[in-house]
C-alpha positions in Angstrom: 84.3 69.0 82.0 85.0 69.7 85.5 82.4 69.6 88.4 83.3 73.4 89.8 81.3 72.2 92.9 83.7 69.1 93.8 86.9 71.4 94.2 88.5 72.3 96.9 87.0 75.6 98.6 89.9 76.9 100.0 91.9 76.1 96.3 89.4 78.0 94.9 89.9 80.9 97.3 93.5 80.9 97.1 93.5 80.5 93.3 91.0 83.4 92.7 89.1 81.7 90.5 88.9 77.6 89.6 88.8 76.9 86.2 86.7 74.0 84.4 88.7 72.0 82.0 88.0 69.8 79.1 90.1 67.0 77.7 91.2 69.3 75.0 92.3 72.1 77.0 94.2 69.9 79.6 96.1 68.5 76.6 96.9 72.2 75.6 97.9 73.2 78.8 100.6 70.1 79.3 101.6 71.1 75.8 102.5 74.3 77.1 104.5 74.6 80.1 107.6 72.7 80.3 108.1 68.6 81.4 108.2 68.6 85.0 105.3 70.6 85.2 103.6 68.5 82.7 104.1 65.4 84.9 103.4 67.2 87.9 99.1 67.7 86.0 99.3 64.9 84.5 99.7 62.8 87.5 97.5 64.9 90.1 93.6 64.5 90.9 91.4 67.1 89.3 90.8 68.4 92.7 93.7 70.3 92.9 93.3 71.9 88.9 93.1 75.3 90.2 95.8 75.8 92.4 98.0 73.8 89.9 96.9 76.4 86.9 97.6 79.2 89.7 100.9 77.7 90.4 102.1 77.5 86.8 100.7 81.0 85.8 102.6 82.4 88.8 105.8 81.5 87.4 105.0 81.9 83.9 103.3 85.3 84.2 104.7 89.1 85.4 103.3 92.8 85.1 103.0 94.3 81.6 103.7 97.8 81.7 103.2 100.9 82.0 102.4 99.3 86.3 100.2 102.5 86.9 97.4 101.1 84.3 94.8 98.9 85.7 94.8 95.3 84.1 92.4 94.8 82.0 89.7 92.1 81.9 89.4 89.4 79.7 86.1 89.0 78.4 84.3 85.8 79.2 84.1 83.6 75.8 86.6 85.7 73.9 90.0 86.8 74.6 92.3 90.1 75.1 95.6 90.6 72.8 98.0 93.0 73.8 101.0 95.2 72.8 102.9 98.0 75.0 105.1 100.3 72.9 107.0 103.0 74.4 105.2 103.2 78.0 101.8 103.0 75.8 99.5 99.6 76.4 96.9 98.9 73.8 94.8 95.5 74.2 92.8 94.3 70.8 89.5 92.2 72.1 88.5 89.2 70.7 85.5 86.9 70.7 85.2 83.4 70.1 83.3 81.7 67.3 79.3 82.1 68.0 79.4 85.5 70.0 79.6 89.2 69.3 80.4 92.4 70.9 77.8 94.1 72.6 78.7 97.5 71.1 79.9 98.2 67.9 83.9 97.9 67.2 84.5 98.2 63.2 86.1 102.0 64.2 88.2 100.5 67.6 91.2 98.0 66.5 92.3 98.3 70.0 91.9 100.2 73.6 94.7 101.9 75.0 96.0 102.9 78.8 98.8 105.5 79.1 99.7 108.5 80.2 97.8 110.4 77.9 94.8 108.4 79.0 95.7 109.2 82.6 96.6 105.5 83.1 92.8 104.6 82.2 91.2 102.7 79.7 89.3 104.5 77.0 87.0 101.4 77.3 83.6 102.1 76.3 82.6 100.5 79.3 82.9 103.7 81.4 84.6 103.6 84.4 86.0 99.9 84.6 89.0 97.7 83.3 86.3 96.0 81.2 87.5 96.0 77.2 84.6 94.2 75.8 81.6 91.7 76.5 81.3 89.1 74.1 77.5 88.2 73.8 75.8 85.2 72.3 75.0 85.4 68.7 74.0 83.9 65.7 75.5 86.6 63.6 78.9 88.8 64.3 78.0 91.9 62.9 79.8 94.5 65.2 83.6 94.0 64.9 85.7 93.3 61.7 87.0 89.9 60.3 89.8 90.0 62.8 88.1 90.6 65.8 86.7 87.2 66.4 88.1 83.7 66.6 88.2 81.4 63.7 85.3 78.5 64.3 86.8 76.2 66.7 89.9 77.7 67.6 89.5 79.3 70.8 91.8 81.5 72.3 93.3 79.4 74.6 94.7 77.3 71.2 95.2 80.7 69.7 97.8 81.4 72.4 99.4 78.0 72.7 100.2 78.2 69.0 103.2 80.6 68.4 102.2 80.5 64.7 98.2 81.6 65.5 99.2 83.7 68.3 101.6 85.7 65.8 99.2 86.3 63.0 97.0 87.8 65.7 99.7 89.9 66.9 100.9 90.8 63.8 97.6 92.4 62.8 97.6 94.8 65.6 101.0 95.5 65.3 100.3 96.2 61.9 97.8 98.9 62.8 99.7 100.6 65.1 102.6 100.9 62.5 100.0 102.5 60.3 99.2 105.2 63.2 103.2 106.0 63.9 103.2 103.9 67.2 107.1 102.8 67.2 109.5 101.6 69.5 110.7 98.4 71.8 107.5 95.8 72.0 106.3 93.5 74.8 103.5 91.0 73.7 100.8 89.9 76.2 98.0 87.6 75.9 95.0 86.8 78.3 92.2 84.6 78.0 89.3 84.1 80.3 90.0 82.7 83.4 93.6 82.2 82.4 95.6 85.3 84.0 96.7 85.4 87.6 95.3 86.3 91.0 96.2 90.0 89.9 95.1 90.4 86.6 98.8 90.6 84.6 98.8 88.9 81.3 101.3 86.6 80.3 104.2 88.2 78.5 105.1 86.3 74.9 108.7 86.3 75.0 
């Protein structure tokens, strides 16, 4: 794991946030962006980690739509899954393995931000771009079966892994169909940490 306080100050300032990696998620990173970026990490210090994961996100990442909706925050040890349909963005929160929402979610598949929202999110964290908190806990008791991470996969694997990322798209696709949300789709995914200096998700093309 990286020491956050050995890293450049002014990377950290320029990349918004710096990012502590372990040997697991570097190899999943390189996996993920294409050769000359993986040579360029592979053969730099771990000084420069965070402006090198800003760099890459940068080209890798663009505004999900509808552009008058906030972005929404990624909660810390989970991740944020989301879906615009027809100038409509809903975003399906996620934990990881060992935490649970701090209010209960069995009744919310997703949030959404539209015009009908007035270009807000019907978060229940009033007044903020905050989906969800993901709290440490023994038990996950306030979500349903797909709202947390299997036990070690995180969401960072989830969304290098066109095959895991799908099935978790696929389920909140899959409610939407069921409430008559139709129409042209653009996929977006955002873990913790892993979404640019603005907040726009990376779009799964």
């Amino acid at each position: 794991m990286v020491n956050e306080e050995s890293l450049d100050p002014k990377s950290a300032s320029e990349s918004g946030r710096i990012v502590a990696l372990s040997e697991e998620d570097r190899t999943i990173l390189a996996k993920s962006v294409n050769s000359s970026y993986r040579e360029f990490i592979q053969g730099a210090t771990m000084k420069f980690t965070g402006a090198l994961l800003w760099l890459w996100m940068l080209t890798e990442c663009e505004g999900a739509k509808p552009s008058k909706c906030p972005p929404a925050e990624a909660p810390e040890n989970g991740g944020l899954f989301c879906v615009t349909i027809s100038d409509r963005r809903f975003c399906k929160p996620l934990c990881h393995h060992g935490y649970d929402f701090g209010f209960l979610r069995r009744s919310r598949a997703y949030e959404e931000c539209s015009n009908q929202t007035q270009y807000k999110w019907n978060t229940q964290y009033v007044g903020g771009n905050r989906l969800a908190v993901c709290n440490e806990a023994a038990l996950a008791i306030a979500g349903s079966s797909s709202d947390y991470f299997p036990k070690e996969q995180s969401c960072l694997q989830t969304k290098a892994n066109s095959t895991l990322l799908g099935g978790v798209m696929e389920q909140l696709l899959a409610k939407l169909r069921t409430e008559g949300h139709q129409g042209s789709q653009r996929l977006h995914a955002s873990c913790a940490g892993w979404h640019t200096r603005t907040g726009d998700h990376l779009v799964i093309r």
